[in-house]
C-alpha positions as CSV (number, residue, x, y, z in Angstrom):
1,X,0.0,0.0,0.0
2,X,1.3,3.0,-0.9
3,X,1.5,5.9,1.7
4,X,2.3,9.7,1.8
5,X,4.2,11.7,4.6
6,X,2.3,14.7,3.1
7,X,-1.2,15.3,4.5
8,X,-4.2,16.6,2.4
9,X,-3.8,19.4,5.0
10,X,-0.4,20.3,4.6
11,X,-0.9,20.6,1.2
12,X,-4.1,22.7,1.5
13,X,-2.1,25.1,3.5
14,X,0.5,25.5,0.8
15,X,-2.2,26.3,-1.6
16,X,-3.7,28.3,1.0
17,X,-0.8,30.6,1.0
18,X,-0.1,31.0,-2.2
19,X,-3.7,31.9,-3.2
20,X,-4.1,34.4,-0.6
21,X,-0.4,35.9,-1.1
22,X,0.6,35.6,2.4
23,X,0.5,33.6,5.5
24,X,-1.6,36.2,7.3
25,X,-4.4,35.8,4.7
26,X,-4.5,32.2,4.6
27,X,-4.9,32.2,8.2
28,X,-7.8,34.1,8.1
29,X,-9.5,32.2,4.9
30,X,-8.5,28.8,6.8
31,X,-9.5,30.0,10.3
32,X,-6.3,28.7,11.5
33,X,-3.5,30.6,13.4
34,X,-0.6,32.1,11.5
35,X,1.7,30.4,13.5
36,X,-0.1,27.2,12.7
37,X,0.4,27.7,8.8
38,X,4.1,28.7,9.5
39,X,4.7,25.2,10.9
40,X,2.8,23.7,8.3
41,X,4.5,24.8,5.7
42,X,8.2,24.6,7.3
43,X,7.1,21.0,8.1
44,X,6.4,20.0,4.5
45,X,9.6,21.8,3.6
46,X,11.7,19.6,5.9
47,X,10.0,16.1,4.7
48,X,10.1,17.3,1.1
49,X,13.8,18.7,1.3
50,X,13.1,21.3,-0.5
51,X,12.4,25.3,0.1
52,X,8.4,26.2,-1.1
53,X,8.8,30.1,-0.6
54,X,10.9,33.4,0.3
55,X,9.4,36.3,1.7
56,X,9.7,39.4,0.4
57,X,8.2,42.2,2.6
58,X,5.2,41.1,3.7
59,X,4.3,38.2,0.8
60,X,5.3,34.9,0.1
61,X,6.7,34.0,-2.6
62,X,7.2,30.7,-4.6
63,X,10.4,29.3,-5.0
64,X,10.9,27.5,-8.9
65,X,10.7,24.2,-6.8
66,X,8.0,25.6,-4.9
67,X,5.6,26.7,-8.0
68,X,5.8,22.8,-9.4
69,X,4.8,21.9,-5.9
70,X,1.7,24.2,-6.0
71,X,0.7,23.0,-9.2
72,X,0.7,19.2,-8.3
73,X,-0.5,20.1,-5.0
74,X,-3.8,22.2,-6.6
75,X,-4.0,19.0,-8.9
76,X,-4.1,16.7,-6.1
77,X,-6.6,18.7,-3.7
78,X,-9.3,19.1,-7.0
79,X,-9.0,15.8,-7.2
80,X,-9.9,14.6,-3.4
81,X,-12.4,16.9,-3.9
82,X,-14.0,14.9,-7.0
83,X,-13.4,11.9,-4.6
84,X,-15.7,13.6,-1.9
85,X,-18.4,14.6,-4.3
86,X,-18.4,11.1,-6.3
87,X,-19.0,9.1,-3.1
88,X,-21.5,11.7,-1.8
89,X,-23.3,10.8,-5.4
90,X,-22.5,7.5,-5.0
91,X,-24.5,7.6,-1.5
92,X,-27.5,9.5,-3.5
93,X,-27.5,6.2,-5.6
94,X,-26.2,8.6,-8.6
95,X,-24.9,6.6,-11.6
96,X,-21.6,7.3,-13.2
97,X,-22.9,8.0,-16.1
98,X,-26.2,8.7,-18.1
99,X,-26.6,7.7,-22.0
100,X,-29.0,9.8,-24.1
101,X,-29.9,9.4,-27.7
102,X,-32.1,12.0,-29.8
103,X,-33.1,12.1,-32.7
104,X,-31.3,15.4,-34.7
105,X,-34.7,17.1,-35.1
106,X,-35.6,17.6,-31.0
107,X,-34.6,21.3,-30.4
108,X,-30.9,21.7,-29.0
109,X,-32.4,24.4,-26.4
110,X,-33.9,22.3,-24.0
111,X,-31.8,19.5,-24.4
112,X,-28.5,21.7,-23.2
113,X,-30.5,23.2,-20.8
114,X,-31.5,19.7,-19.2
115,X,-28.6,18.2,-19.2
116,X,-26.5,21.7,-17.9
117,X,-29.6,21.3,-14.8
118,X,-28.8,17.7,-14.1
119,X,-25.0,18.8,-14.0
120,X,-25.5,21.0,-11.1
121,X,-27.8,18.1,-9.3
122,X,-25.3,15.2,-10.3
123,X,-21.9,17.1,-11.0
124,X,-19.8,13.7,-11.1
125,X,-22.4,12.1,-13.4
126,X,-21.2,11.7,-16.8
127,X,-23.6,12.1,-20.0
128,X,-22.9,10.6,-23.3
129,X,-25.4,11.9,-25.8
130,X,-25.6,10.2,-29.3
131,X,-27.1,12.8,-32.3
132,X,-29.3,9.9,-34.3
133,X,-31.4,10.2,-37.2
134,X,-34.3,8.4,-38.3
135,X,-33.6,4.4,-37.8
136,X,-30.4,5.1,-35.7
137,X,-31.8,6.4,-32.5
138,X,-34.5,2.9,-32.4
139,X,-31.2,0.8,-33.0
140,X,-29.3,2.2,-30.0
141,X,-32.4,1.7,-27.5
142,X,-33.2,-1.8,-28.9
143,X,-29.4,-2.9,-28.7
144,X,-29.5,-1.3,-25.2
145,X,-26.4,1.5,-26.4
146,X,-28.7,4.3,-24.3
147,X,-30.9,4.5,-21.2
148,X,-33.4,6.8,-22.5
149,X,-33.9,8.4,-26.1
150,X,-36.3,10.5,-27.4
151,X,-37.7,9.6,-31.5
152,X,-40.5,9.8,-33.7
153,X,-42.1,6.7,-32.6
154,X,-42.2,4.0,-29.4
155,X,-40.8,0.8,-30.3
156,X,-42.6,-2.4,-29.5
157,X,-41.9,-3.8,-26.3
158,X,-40.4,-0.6,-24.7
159,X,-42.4,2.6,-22.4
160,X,-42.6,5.8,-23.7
161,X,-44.6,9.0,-23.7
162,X,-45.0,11.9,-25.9
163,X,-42.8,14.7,-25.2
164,X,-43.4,17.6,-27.6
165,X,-44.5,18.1,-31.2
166,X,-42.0,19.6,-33.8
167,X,-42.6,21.6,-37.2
168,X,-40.8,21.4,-40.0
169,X,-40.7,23.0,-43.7
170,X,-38.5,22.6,-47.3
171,X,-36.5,25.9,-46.4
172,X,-33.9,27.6,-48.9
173,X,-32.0,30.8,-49.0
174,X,-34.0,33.8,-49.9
175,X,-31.8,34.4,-53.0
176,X,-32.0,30.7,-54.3
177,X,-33.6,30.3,-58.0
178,X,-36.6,28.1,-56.9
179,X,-37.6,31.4,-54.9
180,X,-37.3,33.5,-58.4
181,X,-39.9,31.3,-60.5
182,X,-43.1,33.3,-57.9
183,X,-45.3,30.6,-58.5
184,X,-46.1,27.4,-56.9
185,X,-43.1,24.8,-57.3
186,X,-44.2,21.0,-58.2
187,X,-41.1,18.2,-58.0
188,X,-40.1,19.0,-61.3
189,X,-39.1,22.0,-59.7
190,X,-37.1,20.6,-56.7
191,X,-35.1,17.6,-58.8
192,X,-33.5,20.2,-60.8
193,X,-31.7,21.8,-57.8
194,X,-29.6,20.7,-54.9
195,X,-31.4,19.3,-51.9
196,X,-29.2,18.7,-49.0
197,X,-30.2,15.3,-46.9
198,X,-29.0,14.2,-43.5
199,X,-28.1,10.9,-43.7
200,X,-29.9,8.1,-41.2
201,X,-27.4,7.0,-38.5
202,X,-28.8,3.2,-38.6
203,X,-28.0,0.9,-40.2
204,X,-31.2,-0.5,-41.4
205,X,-31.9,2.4,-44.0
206,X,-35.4,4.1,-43.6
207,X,-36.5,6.6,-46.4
208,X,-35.5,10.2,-45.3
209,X,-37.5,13.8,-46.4
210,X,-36.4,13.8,-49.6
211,X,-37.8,14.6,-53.8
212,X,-35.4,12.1,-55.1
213,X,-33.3,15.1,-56.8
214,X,-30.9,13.8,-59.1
215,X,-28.4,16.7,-57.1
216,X,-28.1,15.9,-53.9
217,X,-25.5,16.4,-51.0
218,X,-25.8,14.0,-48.1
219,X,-24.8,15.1,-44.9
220,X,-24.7,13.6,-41.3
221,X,-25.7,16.7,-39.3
222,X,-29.1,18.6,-39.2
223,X,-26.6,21.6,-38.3
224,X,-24.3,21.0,-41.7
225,X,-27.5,20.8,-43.5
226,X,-28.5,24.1,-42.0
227,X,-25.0,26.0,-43.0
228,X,-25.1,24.6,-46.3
229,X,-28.6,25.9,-46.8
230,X,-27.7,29.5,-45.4
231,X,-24.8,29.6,-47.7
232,X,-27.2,29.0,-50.9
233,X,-25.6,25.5,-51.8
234,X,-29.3,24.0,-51.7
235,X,-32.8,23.4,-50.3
236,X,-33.5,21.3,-47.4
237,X,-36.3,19.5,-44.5
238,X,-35.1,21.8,-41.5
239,X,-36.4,21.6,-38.4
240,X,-38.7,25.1,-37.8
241,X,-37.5,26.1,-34.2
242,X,-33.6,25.4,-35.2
243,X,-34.1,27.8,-37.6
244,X,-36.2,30.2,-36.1
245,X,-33.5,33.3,-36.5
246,X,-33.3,33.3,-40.2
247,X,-37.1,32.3,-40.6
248,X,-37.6,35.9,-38.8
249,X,-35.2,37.6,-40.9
250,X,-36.0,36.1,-44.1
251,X,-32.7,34.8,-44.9
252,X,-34.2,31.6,-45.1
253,X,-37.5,31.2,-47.1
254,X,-40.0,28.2,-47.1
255,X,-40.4,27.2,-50.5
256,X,-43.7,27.7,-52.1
257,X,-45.2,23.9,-52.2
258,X,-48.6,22.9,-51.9
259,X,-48.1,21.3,-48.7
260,X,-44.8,22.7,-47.2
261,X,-45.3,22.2,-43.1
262,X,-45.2,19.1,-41.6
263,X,-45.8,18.4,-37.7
264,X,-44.7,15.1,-36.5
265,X,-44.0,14.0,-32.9
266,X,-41.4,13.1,-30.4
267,X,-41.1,10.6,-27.8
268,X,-39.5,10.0,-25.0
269,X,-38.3,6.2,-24.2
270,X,-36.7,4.6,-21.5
271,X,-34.4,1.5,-22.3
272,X,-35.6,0.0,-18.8
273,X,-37.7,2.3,-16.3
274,X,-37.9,-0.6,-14.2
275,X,-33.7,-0.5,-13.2
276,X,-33.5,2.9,-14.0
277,X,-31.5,5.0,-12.0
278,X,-31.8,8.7,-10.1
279,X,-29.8,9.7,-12.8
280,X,-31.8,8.5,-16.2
281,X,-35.4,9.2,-14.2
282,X,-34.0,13.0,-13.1
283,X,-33.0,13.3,-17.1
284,X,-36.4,12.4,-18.2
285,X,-37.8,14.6,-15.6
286,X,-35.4,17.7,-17.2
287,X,-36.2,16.8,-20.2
288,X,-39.8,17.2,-19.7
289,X,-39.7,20.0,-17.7
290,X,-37.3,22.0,-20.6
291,X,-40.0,21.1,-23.0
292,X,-43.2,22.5,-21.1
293,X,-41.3,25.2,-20.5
């Protein structure tokens, strides 16, 4: 077993000092005597064999061994820290970590803002989040990659419930040709011009928004999509709130289609509720929470 003739303490104080820029401060930040920090200090100078500071007037200053010691030492005391707030998490019943898919469509708002709220309630709590699409966000709950995800559909044999209803429109740049042709467009129309797809993250291939158009860029973001649109490279099936900005300043257009707005829903699914943990049934609580709101 390895052991340490440095206490957590002694090396608090040295931090201590250094942070406050004198032994007279630290005392009064630590509530300890300055005579108390003095022997501290000179202690952990005498095990370590080396010098941490010189004073210079009335401050104390780091030595070149002495600033390599603070910065192993800050290291160190951050880390017994994590220790301390894992095993309080770990007494919560907190799991290490939480894995969320969602499908590329659910609005990045209330997502970041649920998972930035169960940071502050589970700090040592990881997240992994996959972005799916389509077919990819059912595969990674039915192989059991995630805990909870949140798609267009419950899959047979799991428990879900609705979580929000999204909008979505054929969207190009307000300077694009199909724009210039002022009348209704029909698919003739839309296969002679660039639409930009997101590709489906599964790997059992479902038919994505698409006109077939014999130009076509495939992408695996709804966020590359979005740029390429913005930047007049094509048309393409965006999401209405993630696009909300340029829809208000007419930088982005809808196209002019017969039927151009589609609503479809979103669901959120746990992998398990039955074993689920604080940690995945606080996330679905977020996440509903984020959405009413």
């Amino acid at each position: 077993m390895t052991t340490t003739r440095i206490t957590l303490d002694q090396w608090q104080v040295l931090c201590a000092v250094v942070e406050a820029g004198s032994y007279a401060r630290a005392a009064k930040l630590l509530r300890k005597s300055q005579s108390a920090l003095t022997y501290a200090v000179q202690k952990l100078e005498s095990l370590l064999g080396v010098r941490a500071f010189t004073v210079r007037g009335r401050r104390a200053v780091l030595t070149p061994a002495g600033e390599q010691l603070y910065r192993r030492a800050r290291v160190l005391l951050d880390d017994a820290a994590r220790v301390e707030r894992g095993a309080a998490s770990i007494a919560q019943g907190w799991e290490p970590i939480v894995r969320l898919a969602v499908e590329v469509t659910f609005p990045r708002k209330p997502l970041l803002d649920a998972l930035a709220r169960l940071g502050v309630d589970a700090p040592e709590t990881r997240i992994e989040l996959f972005e799916s699409v389509l077919g990819g966000t059912e595969e990674l709950l039915i192989e059991g990659a995630v805990d909870l995800a949140i798609l267009p559909r419950v899959p047979s044999g799991f428990l879900g419930a609705h979580l929000t209803r999204i909008d979505a429109s054929f969207v190009a740049h307000r300077d694009h040709p199909l724009h210039a042709l002022g009348r209704p467009l029909t698919m003739r129309d839309l296969r002679a011009h660039r639409q930009i797809v997101i590709r489906e993250s599964g790997r059992r291939r479902t038919t994505p928004a698409t006109v077939e158009a014999t130009l076509r860029w495939t992408v695996t973001s709804a966020a590359t999509a979005i740029d390429a649109v913005r930047a007049g490279h094509g048309y393409c099936w965006a999401e209405r709130s993630a696009i909300a900005t340029e829809l208000s300043s007419g930088s982005l257009v809808p196209l002019r289609l017969e039927k151009n707005s589609h609503a479809s829903d979103l669901f959120l699914v746990h992998a398990d509720r039955d074993v689920a943990g604080p940690g995945v049934l606080r996330m679905a609580a977020l996440l509903r929470e984020e959405v009413r709101a």
